[in-house]
C-alpha positions as CSV (number, residue, x, y, z in Angstrom):
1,X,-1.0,-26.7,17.0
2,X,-4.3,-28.3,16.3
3,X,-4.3,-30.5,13.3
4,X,-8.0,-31.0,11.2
5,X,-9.0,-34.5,12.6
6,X,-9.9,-35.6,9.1
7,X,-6.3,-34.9,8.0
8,X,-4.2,-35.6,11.6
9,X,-4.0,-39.5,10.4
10,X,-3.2,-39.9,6.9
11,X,-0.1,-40.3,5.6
12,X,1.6,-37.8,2.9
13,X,0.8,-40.5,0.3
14,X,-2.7,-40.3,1.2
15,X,-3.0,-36.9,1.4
16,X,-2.4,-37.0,-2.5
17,X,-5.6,-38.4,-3.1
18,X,-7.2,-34.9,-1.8
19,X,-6.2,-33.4,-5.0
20,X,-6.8,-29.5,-4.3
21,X,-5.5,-29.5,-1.0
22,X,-2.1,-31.6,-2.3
23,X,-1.7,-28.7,-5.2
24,X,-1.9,-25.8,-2.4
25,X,0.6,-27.2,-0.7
26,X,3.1,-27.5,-3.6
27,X,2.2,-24.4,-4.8
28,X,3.0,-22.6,-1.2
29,X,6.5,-24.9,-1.2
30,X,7.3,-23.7,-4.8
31,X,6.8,-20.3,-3.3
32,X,10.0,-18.0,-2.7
33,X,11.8,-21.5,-2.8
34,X,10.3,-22.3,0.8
35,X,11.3,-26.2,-0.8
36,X,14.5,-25.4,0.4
37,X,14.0,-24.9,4.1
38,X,12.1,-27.7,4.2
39,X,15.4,-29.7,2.6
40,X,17.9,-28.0,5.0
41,X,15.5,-28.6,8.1
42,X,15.1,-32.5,7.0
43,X,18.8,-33.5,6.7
44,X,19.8,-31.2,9.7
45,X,17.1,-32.9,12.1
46,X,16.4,-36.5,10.3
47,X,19.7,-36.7,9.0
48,X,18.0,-37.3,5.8
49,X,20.4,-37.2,2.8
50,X,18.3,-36.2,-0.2
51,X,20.8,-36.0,-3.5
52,X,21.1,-33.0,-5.3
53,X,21.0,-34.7,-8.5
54,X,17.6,-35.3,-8.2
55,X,16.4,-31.6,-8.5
56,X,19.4,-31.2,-11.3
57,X,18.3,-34.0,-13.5
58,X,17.0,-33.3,-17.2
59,X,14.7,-36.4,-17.0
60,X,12.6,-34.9,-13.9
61,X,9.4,-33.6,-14.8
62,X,8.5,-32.7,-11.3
63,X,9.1,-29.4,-9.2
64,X,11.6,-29.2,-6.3
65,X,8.9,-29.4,-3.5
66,X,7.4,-32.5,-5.3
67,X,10.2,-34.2,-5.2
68,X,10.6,-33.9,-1.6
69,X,7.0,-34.7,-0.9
70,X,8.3,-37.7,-2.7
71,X,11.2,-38.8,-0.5
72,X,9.0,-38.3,2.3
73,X,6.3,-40.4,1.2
74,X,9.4,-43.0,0.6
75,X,10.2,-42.9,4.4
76,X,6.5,-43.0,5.2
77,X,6.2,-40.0,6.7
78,X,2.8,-38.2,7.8
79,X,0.6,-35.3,8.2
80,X,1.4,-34.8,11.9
81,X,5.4,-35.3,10.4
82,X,4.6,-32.4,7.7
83,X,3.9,-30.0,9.7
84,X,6.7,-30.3,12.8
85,X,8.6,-29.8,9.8
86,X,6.5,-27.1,8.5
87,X,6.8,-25.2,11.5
88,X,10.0,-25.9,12.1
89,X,10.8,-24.1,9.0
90,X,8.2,-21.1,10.1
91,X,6.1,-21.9,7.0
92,X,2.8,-20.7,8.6
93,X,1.1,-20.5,5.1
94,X,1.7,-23.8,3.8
95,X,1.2,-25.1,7.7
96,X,-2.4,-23.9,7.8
97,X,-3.7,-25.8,5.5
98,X,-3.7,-28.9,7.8
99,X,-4.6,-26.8,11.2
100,X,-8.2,-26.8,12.6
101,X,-10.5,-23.1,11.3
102,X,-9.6,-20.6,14.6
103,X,-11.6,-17.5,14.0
104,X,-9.9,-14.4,13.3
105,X,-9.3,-11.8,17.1
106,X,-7.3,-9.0,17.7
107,X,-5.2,-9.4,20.3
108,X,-3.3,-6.6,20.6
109,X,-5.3,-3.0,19.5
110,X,-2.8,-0.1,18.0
111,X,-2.3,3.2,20.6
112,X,-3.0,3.1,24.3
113,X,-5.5,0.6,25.4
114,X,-6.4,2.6,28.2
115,X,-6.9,5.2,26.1
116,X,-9.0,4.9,23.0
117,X,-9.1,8.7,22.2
118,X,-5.4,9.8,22.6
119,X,-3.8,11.5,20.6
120,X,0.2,10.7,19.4
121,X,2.4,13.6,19.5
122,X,5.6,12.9,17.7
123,X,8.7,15.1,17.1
124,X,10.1,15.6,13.7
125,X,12.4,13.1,12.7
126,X,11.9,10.6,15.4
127,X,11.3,7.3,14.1
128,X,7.5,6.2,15.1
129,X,5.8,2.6,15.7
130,X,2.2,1.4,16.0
131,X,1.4,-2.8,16.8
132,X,-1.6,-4.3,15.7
133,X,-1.5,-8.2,16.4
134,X,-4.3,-10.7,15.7
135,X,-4.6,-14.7,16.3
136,X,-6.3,-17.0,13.7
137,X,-5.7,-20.0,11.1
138,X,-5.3,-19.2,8.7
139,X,-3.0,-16.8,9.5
140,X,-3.9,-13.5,9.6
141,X,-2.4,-10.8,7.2
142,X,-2.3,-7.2,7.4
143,X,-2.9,-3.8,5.6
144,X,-2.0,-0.5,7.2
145,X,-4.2,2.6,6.3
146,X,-3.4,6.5,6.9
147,X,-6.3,8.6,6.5
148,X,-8.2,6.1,4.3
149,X,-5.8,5.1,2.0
150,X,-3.6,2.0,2.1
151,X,-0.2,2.2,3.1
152,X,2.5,1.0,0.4
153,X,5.0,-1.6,2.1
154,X,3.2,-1.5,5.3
155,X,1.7,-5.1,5.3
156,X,3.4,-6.2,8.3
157,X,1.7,-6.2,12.2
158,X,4.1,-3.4,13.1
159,X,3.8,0.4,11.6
160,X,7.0,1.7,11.5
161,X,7.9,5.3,10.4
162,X,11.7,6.6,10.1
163,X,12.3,10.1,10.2
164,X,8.5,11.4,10.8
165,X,7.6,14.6,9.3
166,X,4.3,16.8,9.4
167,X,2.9,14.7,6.4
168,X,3.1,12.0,8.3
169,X,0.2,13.2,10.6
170,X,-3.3,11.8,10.4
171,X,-5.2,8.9,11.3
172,X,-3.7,5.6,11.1
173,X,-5.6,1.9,11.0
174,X,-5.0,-1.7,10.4
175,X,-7.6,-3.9,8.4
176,X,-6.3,-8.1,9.6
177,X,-7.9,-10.1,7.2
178,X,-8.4,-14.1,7.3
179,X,-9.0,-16.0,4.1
180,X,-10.5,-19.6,5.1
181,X,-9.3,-22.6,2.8
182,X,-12.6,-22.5,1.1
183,X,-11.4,-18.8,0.2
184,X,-14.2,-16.9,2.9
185,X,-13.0,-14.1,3.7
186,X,-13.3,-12.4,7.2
187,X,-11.8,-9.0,8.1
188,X,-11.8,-6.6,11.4
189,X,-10.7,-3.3,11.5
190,X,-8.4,-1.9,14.7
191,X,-9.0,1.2,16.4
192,X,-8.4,4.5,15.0
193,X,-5.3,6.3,15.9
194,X,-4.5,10.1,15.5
195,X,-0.9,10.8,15.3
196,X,0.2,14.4,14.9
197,X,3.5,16.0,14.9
198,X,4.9,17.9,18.0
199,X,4.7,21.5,18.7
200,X,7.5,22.8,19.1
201,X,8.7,26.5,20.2
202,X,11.2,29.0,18.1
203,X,14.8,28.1,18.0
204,X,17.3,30.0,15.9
205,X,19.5,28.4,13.4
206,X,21.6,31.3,12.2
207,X,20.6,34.6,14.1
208,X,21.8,38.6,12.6
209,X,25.1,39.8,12.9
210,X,25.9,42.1,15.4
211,X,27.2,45.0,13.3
212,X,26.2,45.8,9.7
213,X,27.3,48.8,7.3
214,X,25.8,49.9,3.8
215,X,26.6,52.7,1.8
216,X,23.4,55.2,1.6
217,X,20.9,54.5,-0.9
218,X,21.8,50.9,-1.4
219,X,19.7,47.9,-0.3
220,X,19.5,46.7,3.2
221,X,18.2,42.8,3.9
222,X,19.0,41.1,7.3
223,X,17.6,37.7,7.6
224,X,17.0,35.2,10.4
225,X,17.0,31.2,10.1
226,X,14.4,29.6,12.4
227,X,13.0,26.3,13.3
228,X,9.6,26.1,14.7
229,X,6.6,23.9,14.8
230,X,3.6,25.6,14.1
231,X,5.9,27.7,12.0
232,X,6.4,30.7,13.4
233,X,5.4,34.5,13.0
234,X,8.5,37.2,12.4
235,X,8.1,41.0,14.1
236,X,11.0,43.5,12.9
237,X,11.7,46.2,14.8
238,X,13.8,49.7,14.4
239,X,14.5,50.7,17.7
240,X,11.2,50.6,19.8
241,X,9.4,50.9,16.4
242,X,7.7,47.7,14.6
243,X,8.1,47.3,11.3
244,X,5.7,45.9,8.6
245,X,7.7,42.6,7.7
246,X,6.3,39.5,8.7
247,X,8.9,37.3,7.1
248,X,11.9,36.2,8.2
249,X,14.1,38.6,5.6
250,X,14.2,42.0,6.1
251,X,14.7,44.6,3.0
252,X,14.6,48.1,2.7
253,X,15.8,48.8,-0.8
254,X,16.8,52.5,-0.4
255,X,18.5,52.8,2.7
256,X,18.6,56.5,4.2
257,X,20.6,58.3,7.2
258,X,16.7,57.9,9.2
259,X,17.4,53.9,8.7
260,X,20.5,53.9,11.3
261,X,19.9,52.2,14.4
262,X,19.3,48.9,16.6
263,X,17.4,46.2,14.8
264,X,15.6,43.2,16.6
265,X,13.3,40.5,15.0
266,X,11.1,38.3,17.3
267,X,9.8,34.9,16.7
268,X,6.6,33.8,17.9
269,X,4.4,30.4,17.5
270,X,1.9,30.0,20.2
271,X,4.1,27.7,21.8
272,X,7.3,29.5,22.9
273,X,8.5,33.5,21.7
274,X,12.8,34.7,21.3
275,X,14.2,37.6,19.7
276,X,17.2,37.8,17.8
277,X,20.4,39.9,18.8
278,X,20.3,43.2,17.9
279,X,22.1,44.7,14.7
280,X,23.0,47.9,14.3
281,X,23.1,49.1,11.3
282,X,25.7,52.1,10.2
283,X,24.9,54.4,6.8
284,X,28.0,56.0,5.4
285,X,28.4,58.1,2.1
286,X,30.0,57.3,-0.7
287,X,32.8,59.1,-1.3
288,X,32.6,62.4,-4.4
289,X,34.6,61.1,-7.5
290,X,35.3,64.9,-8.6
291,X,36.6,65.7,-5.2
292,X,39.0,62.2,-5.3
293,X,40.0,63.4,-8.7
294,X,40.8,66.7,-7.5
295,X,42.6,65.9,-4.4
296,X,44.3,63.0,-6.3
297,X,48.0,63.0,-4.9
298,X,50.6,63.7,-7.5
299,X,53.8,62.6,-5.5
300,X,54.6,60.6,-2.6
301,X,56.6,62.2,0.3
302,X,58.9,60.8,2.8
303,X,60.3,63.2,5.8
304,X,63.7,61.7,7.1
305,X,64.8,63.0,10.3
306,X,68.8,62.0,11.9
307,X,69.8,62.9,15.2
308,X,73.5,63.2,15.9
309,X,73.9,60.1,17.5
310,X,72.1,56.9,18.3
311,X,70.7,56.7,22.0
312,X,70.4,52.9,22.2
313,X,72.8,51.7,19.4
314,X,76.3,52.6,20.4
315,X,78.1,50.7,17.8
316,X,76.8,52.9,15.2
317,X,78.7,55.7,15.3
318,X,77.4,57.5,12.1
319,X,74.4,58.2,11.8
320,X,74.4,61.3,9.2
321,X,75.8,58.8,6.9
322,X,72.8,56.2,8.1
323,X,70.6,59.3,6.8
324,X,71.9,59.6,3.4
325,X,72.0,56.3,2.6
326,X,68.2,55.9,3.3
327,X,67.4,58.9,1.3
328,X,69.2,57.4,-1.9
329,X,67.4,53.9,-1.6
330,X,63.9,56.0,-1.2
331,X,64.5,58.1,-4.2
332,X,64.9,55.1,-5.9
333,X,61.4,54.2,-5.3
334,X,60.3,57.6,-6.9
335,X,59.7,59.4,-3.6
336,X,60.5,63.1,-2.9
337,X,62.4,63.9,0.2
């Protein structure tokens, strides 16, 4: 940490006389509360006791982070003082306003170094990562792009992608911008970095049953679930016969006796090829309502037949009378014997 030499000296009083510079720095301290780590880091390391009726009080006219300027410029602290605080609290912002200009360098380029030109081949839904790091005071900040347009919530050095998907491919860079205290503004773009998702080869998800049966002229459809990246081309087949579906659902809406057989689809996508199991498929008729009318049954019959003894129970001793019995429950339930 290399303070400004015309700054390294003065004390926080004197620093008030450089107006501008003074208001930055209460502004940045006023910022997200930041006031507060610097209160927290002052009584934890300087065991400096600064009472909390002071930022309560109705008579204050002056912020939070004035009023601690204030107490500091009480126990006569200085420049080089502010800022072991300041970046003892990590406040890089507010710190850099009292550090020597460093020019703005990236340090650390996105993809592999070694490789300016490779390509990043990701699978779906693996979570994805590109660095970007730079050196300068100020400090740095940074803007993510993807194909030439900003990326929203990725201002950080690290790209991070959860979950990455096929819209996720394209090319990513980081623009690292400086802005001086006298508001120049210097900027450096990273390399370029293709990222694309990887191929992957067929893989069934639900395949066709083994067996299927449908009534003659009625509607056949068989369908296969597949994941595949490219996605992935369908061939049906009948037998040793290809068929000309290219989805992955199969319909033939009027099915005929011809339409029997063994039915295979195969999956292709440049990268890897699999069939399905085969299905065979069975046509039966519908049964004739005049013939079921016709042939309706009128009765139901039961034939009772009693030998004159049991051959493994010998206990029952009867079993004529076993025989009638069973015929009177029976006609009871409207049968004719």
């Amino acid at each position: 940490m290399k303070i400004a030499a015309d700054l390294q000296y003065l004390s926080i009083k004197e620093l008030q006389r450089h107006y501008e510079l003074y208001r930055t720095l209460i502004i940045k301290l006023s910022s997200g509360n930041n006031w507060r780590k610097i209160l927290e880091f002052v009584e934890d390391n300087f065991c400096c006791d600064i009472r909390d009726d002071q930022f309560n009080s109705p008579m204050t006219t002056c912020s939070p982070a004035e009023i601690i300027l204030q107490e500091l410029v009480i126990r006569d602290a200085d420049v080089e003082m502010l800022c072991i605080i300041l970046q003892g609290c990590n406040l890089m912002d507010a710190l850099t306003l009292f550090l020597e200009h460093e020019p703005l360098e990236i340090t650390k380029q996105p993809g592999d170094p070694n490789d300016l030109g490779k390509i990043f081949y990701v699978k779906e839904y693996d979570d994805f990562e590109l660095e970007c790091t730079a050196t300068g005071i100020p400090v740095p900040t940074y803007q993510w792009f993807k194909d030439g347009i900003p990326l929203e919530n990725q201002t950080a050095s690290l790209l991070s992608i959860e979950e990455f998907v096929s819209d996720d491919s394209g090319d990513y860079h980081c623009c690292v911008k400086q802005v001086a205290n006298n508001a120049e503004v210097v900027q450096q773009i990273s390399n370029c970095v293709t990222v694309k998702q990887q191929p992957e080869a067929p893989v069934i998800n639900f395949d066709l049953p083994s067996t299927k049966s449908i009534k003659l002229g009625e509607q056949l459809s068989l369908t296969i679930n597949a994941h595949a990246f490219p996605a992935p081309d369908y061939s049906w087949y009948h037998g040793n016969v290809l068929l000309a579906c290219k989805s992955s659902v199969l319909v033939i809406d009027e099915i005929g006796m011809e339409n029997e057989g063994k039915y295979i689809c195969c999956i292709q996508n440049g990268v890897g090829e699999l069939c399905s199991k085969p299905c065979i498929v069975s046509v039966y008729f519908a049964p004739c309502e005049e013939k079921l009318e016709k042939n309706h049954a009128s009765a139901k019959f039961a034939l009772l037949i009693g030998n004159s003894k049991y051959e493994h129970y010998k206990q029952l001793l009867t079993p004529e009378n076993d025989l009638l019995a069973l015929t009177e429950i029976l006609k009871n339930l409207i049968l004719k014997l």
